[in-house]
C-alpha positions as CSV (number, residue, x, y, z in Angstrom):
1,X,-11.5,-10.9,8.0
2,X,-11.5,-7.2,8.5
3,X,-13.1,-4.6,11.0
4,X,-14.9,-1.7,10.5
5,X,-17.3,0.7,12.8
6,X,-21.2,-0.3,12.5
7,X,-22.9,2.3,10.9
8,X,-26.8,2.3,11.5
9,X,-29.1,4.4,9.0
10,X,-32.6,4.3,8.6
11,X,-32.6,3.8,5.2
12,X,-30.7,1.5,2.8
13,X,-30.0,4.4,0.5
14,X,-27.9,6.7,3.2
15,X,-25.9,3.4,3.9
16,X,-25.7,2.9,-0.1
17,X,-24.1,6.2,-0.5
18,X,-21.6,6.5,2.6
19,X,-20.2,3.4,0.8
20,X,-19.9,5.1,-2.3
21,X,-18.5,8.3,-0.7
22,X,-15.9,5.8,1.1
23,X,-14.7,3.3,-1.8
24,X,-14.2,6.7,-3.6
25,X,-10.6,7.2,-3.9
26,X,-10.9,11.3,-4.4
27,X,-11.9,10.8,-0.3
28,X,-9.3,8.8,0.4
29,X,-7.2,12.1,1.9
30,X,-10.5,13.3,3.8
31,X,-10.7,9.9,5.3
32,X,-7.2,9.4,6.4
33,X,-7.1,13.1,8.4
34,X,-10.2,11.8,10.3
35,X,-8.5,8.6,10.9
36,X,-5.4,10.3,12.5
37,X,-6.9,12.8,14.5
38,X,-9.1,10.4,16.3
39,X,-7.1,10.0,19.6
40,X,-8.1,6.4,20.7
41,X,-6.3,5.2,17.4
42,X,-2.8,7.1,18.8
43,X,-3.7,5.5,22.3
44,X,-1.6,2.1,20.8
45,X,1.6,3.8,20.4
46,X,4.3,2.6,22.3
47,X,2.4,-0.1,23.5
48,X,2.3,-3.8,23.3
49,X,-0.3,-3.9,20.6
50,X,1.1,-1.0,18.7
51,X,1.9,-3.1,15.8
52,X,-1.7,-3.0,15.2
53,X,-1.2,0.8,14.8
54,X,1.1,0.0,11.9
55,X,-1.3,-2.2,10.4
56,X,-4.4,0.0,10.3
57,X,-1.7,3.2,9.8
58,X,-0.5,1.2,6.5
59,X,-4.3,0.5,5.3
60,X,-4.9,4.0,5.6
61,X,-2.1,5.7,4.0
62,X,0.8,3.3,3.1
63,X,1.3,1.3,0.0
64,X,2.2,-2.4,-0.8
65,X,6.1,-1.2,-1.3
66,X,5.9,0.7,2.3
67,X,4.2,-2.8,3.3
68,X,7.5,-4.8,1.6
69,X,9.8,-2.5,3.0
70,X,8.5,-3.1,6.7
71,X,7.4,-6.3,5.8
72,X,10.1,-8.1,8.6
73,X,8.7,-6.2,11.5
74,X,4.6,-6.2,10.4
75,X,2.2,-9.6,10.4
76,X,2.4,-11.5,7.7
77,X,-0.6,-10.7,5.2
78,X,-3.5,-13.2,4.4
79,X,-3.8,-13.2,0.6
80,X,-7.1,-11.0,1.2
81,X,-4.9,-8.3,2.7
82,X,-2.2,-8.6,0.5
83,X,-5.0,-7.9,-2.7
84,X,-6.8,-5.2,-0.9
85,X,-3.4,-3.5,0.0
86,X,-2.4,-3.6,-3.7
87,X,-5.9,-2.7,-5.1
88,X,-5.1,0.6,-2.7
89,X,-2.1,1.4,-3.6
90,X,-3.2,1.2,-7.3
91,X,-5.9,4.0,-6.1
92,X,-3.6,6.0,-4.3
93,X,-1.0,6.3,-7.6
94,X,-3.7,6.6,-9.5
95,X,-5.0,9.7,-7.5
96,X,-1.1,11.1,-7.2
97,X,0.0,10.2,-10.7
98,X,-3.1,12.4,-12.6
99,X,-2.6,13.8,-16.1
C-alpha cells in the first residue's frame, strides 16, 4: 500500500487531469523539485525515521539499480514496490535516453 496527499476538486475532470499531468513522465523533473523543496520532507534527516526519507527520496528520483545498490541498508520491497520502482525507472531512461 502506498501514500499520497488527498487532493479534493469539485469536479471529476480537474482530478482526471492532475492525474494525467502527474503519471506524465515529461513532469517527472517538475515534480521531484517540488518534492525537495518542501521542508517537512527534509525534517527526517538524521532522524530515527529517516530511512523513510530514502524510501520516498528513491521513488522520487532514484532508480531500481540505485535501489540494488542500497538495497542492504533500505526495507525490503513488496513485489508492488519492486514493479512500480522498475516501471519508473523505465520512465526516467526513457525521458534521459531520447533520440
Amino acid at each position: 500500500m502506498t501514500r499520497a496527499p488527498i487532493v479534493r476538486f469539485g469536479f471529476a475532470v480537474r482530478a482526471a487531469q492532475l492525474m494525467l499531468f502527474v503519471e506524465d513522465p515529461l513532469n517527472f523533473n517538475t515534480l521531484a523539485a517540488i518534492f525537495n523543496r518542501h521542508e517537512s520532507i527534509h525534517q527526517l534527516e538524521g532522524t530515527e525515521t529517516s530511512m523513510n526519507l530514502d524510501v520516498l527520496c528513491l521513488f522520487s528520483q532514484g532508480t531500481w539499480s540505485d535501489y540494488k545498490s542500497d538495497a542492504s541498508r533500505l526495507p525490503q520491497l513488496v513485489p508492488d514496490q519492486v514493479l512500480k520502482l522498475k516501471q519508473l525507472t523505465v520512465l526516467t531512461l526513457a525521458e534521459t535516453n531520447k533520440a
